[in-house]
C-alpha positions in Angstrom: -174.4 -140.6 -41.8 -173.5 -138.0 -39.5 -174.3 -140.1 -36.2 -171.8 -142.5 -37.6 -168.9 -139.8 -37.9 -170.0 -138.4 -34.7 -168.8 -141.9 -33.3 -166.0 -142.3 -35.3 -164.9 -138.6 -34.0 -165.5 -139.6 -30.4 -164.0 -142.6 -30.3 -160.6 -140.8 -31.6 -161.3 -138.4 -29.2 -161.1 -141.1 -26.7 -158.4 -142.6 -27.9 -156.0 -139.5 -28.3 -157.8 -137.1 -25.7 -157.9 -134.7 -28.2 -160.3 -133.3 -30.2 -160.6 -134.1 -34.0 -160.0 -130.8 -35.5 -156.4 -131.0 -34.2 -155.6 -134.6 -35.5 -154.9 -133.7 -39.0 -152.6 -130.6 -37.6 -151.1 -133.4 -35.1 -150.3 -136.0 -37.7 -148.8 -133.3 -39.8 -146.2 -132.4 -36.9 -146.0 -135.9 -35.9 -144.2 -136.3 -39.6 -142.0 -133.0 -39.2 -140.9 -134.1 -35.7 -140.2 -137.5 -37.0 -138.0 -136.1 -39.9 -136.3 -133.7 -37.3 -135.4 -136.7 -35.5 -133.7 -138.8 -38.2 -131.6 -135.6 -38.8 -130.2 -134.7 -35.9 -129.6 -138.6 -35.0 -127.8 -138.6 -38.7 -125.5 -135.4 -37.4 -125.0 -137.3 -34.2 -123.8 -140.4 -35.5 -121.5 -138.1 -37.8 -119.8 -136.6 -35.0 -119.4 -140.1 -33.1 -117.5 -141.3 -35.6 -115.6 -137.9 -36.1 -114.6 -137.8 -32.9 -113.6 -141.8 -32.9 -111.2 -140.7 -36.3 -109.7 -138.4 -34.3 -109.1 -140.3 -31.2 -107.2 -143.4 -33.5 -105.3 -140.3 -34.4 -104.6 -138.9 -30.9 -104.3 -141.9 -29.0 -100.9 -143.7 -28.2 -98.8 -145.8 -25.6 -98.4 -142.5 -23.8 -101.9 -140.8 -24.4 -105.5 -142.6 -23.4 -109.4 -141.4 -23.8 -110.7 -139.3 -21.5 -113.2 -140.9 -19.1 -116.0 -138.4 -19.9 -115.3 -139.3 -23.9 -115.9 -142.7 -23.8 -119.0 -142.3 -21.4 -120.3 -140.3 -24.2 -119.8 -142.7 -27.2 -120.9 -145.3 -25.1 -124.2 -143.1 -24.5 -124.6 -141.9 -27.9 -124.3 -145.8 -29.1 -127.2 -146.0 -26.4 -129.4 -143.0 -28.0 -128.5 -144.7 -31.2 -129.7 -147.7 -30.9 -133.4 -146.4 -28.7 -134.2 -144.1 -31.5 -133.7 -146.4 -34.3 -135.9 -148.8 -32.5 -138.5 -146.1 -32.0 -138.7 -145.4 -35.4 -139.1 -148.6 -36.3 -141.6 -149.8 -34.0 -144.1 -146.0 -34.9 -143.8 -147.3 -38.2 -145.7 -150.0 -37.8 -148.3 -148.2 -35.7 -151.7 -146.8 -37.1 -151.3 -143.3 -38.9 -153.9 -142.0 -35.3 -151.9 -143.9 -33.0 -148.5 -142.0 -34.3 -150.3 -138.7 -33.5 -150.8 -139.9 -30.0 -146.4 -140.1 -29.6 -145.5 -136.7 -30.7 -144.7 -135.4 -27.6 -142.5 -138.5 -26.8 -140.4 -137.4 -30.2 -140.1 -133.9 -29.4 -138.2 -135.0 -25.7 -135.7 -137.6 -27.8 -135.1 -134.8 -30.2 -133.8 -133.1 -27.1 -131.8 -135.4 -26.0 -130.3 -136.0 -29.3 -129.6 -132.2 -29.8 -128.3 -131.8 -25.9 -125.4 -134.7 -26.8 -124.9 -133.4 -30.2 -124.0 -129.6 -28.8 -121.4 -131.7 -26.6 -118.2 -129.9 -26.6 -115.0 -131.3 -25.3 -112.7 -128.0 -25.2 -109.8 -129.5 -23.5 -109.5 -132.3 -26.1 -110.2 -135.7 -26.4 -107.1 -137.7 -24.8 -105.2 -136.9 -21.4 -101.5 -138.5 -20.7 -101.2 -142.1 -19.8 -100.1 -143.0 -16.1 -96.5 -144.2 -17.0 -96.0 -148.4 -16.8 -93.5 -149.1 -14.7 -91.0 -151.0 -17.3 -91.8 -152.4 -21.2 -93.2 -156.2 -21.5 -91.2 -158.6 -23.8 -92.3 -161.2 -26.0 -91.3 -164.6 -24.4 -92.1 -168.0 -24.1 -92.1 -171.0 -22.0 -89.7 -171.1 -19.9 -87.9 -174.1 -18.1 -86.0 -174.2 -14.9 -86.5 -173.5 -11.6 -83.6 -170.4 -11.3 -86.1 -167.9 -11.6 -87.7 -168.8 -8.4 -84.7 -168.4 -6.5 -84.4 -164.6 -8.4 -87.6 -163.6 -7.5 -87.4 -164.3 -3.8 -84.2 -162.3 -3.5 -86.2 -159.4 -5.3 -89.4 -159.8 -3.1 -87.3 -160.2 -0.1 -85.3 -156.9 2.0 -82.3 -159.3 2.7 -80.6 -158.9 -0.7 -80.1 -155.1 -3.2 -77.8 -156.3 -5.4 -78.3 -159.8 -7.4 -76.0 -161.3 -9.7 -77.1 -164.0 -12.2 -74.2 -165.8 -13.9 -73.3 -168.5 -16.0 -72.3 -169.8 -19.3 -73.3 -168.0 -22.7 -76.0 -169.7 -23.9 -77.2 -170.8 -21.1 -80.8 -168.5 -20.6 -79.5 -166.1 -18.2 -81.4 -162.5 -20.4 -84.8 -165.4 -21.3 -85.0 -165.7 -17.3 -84.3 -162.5 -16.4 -86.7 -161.2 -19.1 -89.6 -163.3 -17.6 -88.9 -161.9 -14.5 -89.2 -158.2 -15.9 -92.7 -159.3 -17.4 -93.4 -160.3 -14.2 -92.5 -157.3 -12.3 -94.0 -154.8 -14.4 -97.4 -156.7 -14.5 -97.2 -156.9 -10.3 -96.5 -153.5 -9.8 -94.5 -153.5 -6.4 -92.0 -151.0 -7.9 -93.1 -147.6 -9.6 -90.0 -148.5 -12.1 -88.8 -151.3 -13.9 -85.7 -150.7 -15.8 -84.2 -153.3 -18.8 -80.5 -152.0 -20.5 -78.4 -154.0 -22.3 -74.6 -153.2 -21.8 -72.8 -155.4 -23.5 -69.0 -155.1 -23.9 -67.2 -152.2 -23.5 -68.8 -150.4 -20.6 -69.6 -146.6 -21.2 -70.2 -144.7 -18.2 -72.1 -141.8 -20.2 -73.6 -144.5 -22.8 -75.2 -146.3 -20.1 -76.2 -143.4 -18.3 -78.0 -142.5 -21.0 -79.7 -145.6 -21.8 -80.7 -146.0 -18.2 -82.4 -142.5 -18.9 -84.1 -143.5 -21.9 -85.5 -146.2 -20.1 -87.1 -144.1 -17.6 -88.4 -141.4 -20.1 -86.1 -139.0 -19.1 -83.8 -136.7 -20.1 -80.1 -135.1 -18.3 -79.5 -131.8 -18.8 -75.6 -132.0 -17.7 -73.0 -132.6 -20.3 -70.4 -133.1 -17.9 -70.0 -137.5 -16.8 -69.4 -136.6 -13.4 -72.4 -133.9 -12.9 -74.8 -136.1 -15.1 -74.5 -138.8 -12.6 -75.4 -136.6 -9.5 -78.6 -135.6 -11.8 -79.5 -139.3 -12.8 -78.6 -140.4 -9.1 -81.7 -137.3 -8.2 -83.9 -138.7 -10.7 -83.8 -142.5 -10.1 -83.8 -141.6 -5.8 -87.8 -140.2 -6.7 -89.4 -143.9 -7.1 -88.7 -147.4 -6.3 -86.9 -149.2 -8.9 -85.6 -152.1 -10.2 -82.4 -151.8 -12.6 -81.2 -155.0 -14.4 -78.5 -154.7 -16.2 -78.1 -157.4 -19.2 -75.0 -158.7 -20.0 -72.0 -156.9 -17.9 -68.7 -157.7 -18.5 -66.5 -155.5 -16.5 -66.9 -154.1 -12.9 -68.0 -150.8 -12.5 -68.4 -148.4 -9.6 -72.7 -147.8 -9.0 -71.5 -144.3 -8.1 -70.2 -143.0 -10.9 -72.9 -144.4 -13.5 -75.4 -142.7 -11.2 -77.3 -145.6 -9.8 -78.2 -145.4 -5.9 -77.2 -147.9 -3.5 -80.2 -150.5 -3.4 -81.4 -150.4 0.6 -84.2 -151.3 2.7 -85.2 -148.2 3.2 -85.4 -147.0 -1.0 -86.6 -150.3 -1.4 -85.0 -150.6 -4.4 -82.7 -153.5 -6.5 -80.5 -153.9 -9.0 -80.0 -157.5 -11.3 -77.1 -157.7 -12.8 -76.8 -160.6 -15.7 -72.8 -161.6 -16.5 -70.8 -164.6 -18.0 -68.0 -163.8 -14.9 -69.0 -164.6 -11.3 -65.9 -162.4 -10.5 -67.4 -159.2 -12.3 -70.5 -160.2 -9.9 -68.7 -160.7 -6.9 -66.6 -157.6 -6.9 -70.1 -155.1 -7.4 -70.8 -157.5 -4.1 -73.8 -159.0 -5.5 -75.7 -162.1 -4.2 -74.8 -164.5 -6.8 -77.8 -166.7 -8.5 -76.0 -169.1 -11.2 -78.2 -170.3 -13.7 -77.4 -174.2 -14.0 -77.8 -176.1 -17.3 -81.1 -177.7 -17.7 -81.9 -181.2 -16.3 -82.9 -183.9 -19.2 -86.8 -183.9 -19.1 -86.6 -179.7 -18.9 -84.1 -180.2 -21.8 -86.3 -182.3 -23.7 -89.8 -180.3 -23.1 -88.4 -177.3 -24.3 -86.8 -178.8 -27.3 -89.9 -180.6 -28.2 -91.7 -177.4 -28.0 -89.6 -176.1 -31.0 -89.5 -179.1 -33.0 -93.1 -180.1 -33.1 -94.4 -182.7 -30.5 -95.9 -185.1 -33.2 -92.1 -186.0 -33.9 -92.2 -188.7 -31.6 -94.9 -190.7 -33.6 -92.4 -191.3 -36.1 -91.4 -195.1 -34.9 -88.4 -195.9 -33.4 -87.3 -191.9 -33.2 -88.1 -191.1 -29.7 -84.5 -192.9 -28.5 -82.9 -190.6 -31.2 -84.4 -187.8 -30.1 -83.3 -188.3 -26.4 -79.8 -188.7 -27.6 -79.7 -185.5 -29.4 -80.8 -183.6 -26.9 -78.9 -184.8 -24.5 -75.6 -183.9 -26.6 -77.1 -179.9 -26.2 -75.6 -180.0 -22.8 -79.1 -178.7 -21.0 -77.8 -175.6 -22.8 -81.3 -173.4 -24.0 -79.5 -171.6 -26.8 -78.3 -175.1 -27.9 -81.9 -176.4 -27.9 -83.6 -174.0 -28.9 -81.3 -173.7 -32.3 -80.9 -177.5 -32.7 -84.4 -177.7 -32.6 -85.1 -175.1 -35.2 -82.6 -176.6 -37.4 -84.7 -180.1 -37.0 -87.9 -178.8 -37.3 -90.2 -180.7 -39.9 -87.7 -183.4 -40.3 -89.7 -186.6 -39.8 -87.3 -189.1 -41.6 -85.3 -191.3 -39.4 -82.1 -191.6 -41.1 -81.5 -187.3 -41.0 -81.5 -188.0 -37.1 -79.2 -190.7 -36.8 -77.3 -188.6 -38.9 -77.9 -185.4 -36.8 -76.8 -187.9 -33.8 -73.3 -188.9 -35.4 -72.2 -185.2 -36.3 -72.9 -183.6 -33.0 -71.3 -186.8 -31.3 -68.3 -185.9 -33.5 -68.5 -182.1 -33.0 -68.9 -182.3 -29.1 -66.2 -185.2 -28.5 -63.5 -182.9 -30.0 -63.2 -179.9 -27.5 -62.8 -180.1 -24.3 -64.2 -176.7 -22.7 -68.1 -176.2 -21.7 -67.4 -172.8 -24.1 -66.2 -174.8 -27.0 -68.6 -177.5 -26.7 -71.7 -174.9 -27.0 -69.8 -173.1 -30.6 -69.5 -176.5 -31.7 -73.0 -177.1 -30.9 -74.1 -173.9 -32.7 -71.7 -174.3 -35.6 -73.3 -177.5 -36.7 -76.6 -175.5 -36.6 -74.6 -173.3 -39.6 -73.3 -176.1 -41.4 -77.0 -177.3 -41.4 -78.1 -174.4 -43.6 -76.3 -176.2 -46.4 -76.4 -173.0 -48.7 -73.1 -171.2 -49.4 -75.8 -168.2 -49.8 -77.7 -168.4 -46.6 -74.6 -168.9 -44.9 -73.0 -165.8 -46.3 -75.9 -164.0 -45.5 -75.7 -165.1 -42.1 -72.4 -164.5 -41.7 -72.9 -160.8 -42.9 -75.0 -160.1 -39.9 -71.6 -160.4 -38.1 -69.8 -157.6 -39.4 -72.5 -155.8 -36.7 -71.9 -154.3 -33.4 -73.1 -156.6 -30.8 -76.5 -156.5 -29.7 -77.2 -154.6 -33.5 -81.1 -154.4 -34.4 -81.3 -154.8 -38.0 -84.8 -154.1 -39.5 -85.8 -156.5 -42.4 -85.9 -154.1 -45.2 -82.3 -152.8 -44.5 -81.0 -155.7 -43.9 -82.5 -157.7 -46.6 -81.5 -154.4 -48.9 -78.0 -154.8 -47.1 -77.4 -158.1 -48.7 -78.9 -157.2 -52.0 -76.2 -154.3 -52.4 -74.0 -156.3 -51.1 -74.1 -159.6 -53.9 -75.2 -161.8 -51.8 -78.6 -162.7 -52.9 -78.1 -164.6 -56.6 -81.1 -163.5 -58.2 -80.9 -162.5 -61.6 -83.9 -160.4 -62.9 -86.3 -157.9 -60.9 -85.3 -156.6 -57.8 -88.6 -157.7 -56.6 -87.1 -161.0 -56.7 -84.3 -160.4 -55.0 -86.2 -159.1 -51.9 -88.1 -161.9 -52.0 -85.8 -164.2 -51.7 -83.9 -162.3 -49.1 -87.3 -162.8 -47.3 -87.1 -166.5 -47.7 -83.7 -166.1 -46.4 -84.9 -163.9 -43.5 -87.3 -165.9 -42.5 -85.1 -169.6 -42.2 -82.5 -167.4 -40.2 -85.5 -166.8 -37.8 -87.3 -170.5 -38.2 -83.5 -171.8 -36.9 -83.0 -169.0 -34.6 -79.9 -168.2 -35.7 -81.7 -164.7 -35.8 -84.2 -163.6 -33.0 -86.6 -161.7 -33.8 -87.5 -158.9 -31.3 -89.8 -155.9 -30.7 -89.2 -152.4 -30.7 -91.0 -149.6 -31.1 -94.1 -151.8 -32.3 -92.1 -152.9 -35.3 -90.3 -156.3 -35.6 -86.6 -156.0 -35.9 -83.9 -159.0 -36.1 -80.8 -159.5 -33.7 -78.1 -161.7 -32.9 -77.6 -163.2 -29.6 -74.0 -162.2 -28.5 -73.0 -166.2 -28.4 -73.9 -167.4 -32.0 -72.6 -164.2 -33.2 -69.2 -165.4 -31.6 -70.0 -168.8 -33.6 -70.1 -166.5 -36.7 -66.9 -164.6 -36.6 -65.1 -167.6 -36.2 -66.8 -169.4 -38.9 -65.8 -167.2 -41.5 -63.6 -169.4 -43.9 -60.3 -168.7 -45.6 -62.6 -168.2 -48.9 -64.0 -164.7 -47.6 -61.9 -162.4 -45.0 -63.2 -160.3 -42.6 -62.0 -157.5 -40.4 -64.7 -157.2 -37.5 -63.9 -154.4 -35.3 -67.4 -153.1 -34.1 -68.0 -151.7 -30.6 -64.4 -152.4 -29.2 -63.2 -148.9 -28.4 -61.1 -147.9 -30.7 -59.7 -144.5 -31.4 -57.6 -145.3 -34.4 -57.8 -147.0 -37.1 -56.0 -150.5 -37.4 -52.5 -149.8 -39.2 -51.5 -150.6 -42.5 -50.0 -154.4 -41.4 -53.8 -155.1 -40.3 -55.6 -154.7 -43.4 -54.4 -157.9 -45.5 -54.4 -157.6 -49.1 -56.9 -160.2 -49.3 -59.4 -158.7 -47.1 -63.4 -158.8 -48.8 -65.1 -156.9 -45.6 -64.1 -154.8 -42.7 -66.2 -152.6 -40.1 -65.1 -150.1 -37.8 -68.6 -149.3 -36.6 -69.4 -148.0 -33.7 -65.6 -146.4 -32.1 -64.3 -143.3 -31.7 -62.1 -142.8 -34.5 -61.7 -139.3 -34.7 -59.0 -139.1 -37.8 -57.6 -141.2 -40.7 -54.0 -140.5 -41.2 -53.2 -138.7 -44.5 -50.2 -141.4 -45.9 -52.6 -145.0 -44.8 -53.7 -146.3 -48.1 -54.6 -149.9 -47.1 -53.9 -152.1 -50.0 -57.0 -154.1 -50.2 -58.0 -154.3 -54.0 -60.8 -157.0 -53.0 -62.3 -154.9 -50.1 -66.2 -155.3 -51.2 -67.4 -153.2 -47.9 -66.1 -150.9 -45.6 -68.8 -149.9 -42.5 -67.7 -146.9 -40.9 -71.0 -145.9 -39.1 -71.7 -144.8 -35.5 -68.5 -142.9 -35.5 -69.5 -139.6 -34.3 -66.1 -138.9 -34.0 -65.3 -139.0 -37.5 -65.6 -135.8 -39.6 -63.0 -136.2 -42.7 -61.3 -139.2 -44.5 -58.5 -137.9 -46.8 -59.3 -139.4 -50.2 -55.6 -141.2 -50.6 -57.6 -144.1 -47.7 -59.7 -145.5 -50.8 -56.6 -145.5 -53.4 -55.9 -149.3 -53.3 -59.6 -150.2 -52.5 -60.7 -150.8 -56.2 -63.7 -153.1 -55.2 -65.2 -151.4 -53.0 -69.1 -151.5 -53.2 -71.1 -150.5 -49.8 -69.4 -147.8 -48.1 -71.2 -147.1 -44.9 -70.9 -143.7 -42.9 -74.4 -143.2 -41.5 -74.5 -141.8 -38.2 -70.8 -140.1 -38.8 -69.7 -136.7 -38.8 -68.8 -136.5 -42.4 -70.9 -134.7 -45.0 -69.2 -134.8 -48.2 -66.2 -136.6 -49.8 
């Protein structure tokens, strides 16, 4: 009996190279070392995902993961996924042949421990290198202007482009392809997109180009602000477009340097008026109207290609588009309005009323409202269309988000839905959401939040589609420093706004006599600090009163 555990001693003595009186010791650390292990892997997973809470927290556009961060998650994911392995595979070893790995544990304890004391005292994040411009959603795009664009931009021949046309007509779609483009290529440290619109500020659109760029003026004064801005935008290359101008205006006193060979820089300039183009001496690029098969491509990609297996629809079709003029905003809000409509006799339909609608005017200008106002007839609900039509009482180029906006009309009576308000909203979802599907609406990003606009041209189609059986007063954005006199506001007025001016003062004796005035919109109007309370005698019906953004506190 004691031969045979003499064997059995040295053959574990062979196998471990240690002698016998240690193994039970061994096996007893093995255990403890094991243990160890699982802990400190536990604590090290722990922090990996502490530290991975913290960066969703951190982390931003502006702010990104420091290099020597992620090579540490990516090495404790590594350690991870060893260890666990390791432990499993010891497990299934023989109690004498665990003994034999101890010292193996002891050095990935180490290791474990060495990234667990990992400190990263200057944080977790570092700033973002700056991208040169912001990316907008688009899609397919037809024509072959933006060719011609992007050769005077690549090229040192021409600094100052001018691309004009017709409203409607996809001058801001090109140019915003183009921006894509740019930013994505990378030739020019900056890429700058502000919308002017109509009337041109100098100071408000020296300070949206600034916002743009991520900066700030520190001048007051319009004159010494633009010496500053000129400073800041002479530091990089750039490219400025400028969406929608409608007046001329001197590049000098904005702010905006000269675009030469030698800053290698350029400015785009979108506009309805080849004049306004001509006199900031721009190269002029006019954006033609599209040719038939462009024309029917992209209006087939918003009304659903399996259309034309509906027989006998395909000649239809071709007709209808062809009575959009080649004209994008056309199509595209046409085709919205047609979308899921597989039933013949609609289209021929479709067909006679645009015939009708296009044959009596006579101007390229008129032809596209009339084109756009059938879109609004389409609707075919007095409540979406008042809805719609609300969204005109707006500034141009107003971003409405879709809870105030939906709320907007709620307050406003224009949802009929008796009950919950829950019901309400979601109707004025459902609303919303046809608006968009018809894109008589376009729905944009900002700030990583969708928001809802009007393009300039079908909000023109709504101002003049307002009928004699509700009376508006739209005023928004046009400069004004008084308010419109007494004569103006018609006794059978329902809504009026006088956003965005600079109406300093109400006069004391104007009481407008305007008993069914359901909304006055006096927002935007930094300007105004005081309304005497004699203004909103006569106005009896009044239900949304807006002064956000105002200087006045208290009535």
């Amino acid at each position: 009996m004691a031969d045979i555990a003499g064997v059995i001693c040295s053959a574990l003595s062979c196998i471990c190279g240690t002698p016998t009186c240690n193994l039970i010791d061994q096996y007893r650390n093995f255990n403890d070392d094991a243990d160890e292990l699982r802990r400190k892997l536990a604590g090290l997973t722990a922090r990996k995902q502490d530290i991975e809470s913290k960066i969703q927290i951190e982390a931003n556009r502006e702010q990104m993961v420091k290099q020597e961060v992620e090579e540490w998650l990516k090495h404790v994911q590594e350690i991870d996924v060893d260890v666990q392995a390791f432990l499993q595979k010891v497990q299934r070893n023989k109690w004498y042949k665990r003994v034999c790995l101890d010292k193996l544990v002891c050095r990935k304890i180490d290791v474990v421990k060495e990234m667990l004391e990992r400190e990263f005292p200057e944080g977790l994040v570092i700033e973002r290198a700056p991208a040169p411009g912001v990316i907008f959603p688009t899609e397919n795009l037809e024509g072959s202007t933006k060719d011609e664009i992007w050769k005077c931009l690549m090229g040192n021949e021409v600094g100052m482009i001018g691309v004009c046309g017709i409203g409607g007509v996809g001058k801001t779609t090109i140019m915003q392809h183009i921006n894509n483009d740019l930013v994505r290529e990378g030739r020019f440290q900056k890429v700058i997109w502000v919308v002017v619109s109509y009337p041109l500020i100098v100071s408000e659109l020296q300070m949206k180009i600034v916002d743009a760029m991520r900066k700030t003026l520190r001048e007051k004064e319009e004159m010494r602000r633009a010496v500053e801005l000129m400073e800041i935008m002479g530091r990089e290359s750039f490219v400025l477009i400028l969406d929608d101008v409608w007046e001329e205006f001197s590049l000098k006193e904005v702010g905006i340097p000269e675009p030469t060979v030698q800053n290698g820089s350029k400015v785009v300039i979108t506009s309805r008026s080849a004049k306004v183009c001509n006199n900031l001496r721009c190269k002029i690029v006019e954006v033609r109207p599209l040719s038939p098969k462009e024309s029917l491509n992209l209006f087939l990609d918003k009304v659903v290609r399996d259309v034309l297996e509906v027989e006998g629809l395909e000649e239809i079709l071709n007709s209808v588009v062809k009575k959009c003029g080649g004209l994008p905003l056309a199509i595209v809000v046409i085709a919205g309005s047609m979308r899921g409509e597989y039933d013949i006799r609609e289209w021929r339909t479709t067909l006679d009323e645009l015939q009708q609608c296009v044959k009596s005017m006579e101007g390229m200008e008129d032809k596209i409202f009339m084109r756009l106002r059938w879109s609004y007839d389409r609707l075919r609900s007095p409540e979406i269309q008042q809805c719609f039509l609300y969204c005109s009482l707006f500034r141009e180029d107003y971003e409405f988000s879709r809870k105030s906006l939906i709320e907007a009309w709620i307050d406003e009576g224009l949802i009929n839905e008796s009950g919950s308000r829950q019901k309400a909203y979601d109707k004025g979802h459902r609303i919303l959401n046809r608006l968009e599907r018809n894109y008589l609406l376009e729905k944009i990003v900002k700030y990583k939040a969708w928001r809802f606009k009007m393009h300039d041209v079908v909000r023109d189609m709504a101002i003049k589609s307002i009928g004699p059986e509700v009376r508006y007063m739209v005023k928004a954005g046009m400069r004004l420093t008084k308010v419109p006199n007494e004569h103006d506001w018609a006794i059978d007025l329902n809504k009026v706004s006088l956003m965005a001016n600079y109406i300093s003062e109400i006069p004391v004796g104007l009481t407008p006599k305007c008993p069914l005035l359901s909304t006055l919109i006096l927002s935007d109007g930094f300007n105004l600090s005081e309304i005497p309370s004699s203004f909103f005698e006569d106005m009896v019906g009044l239900k949304v009163l807006d002064l956000s953004d105002t200087g006045i506190e208290a009535l």
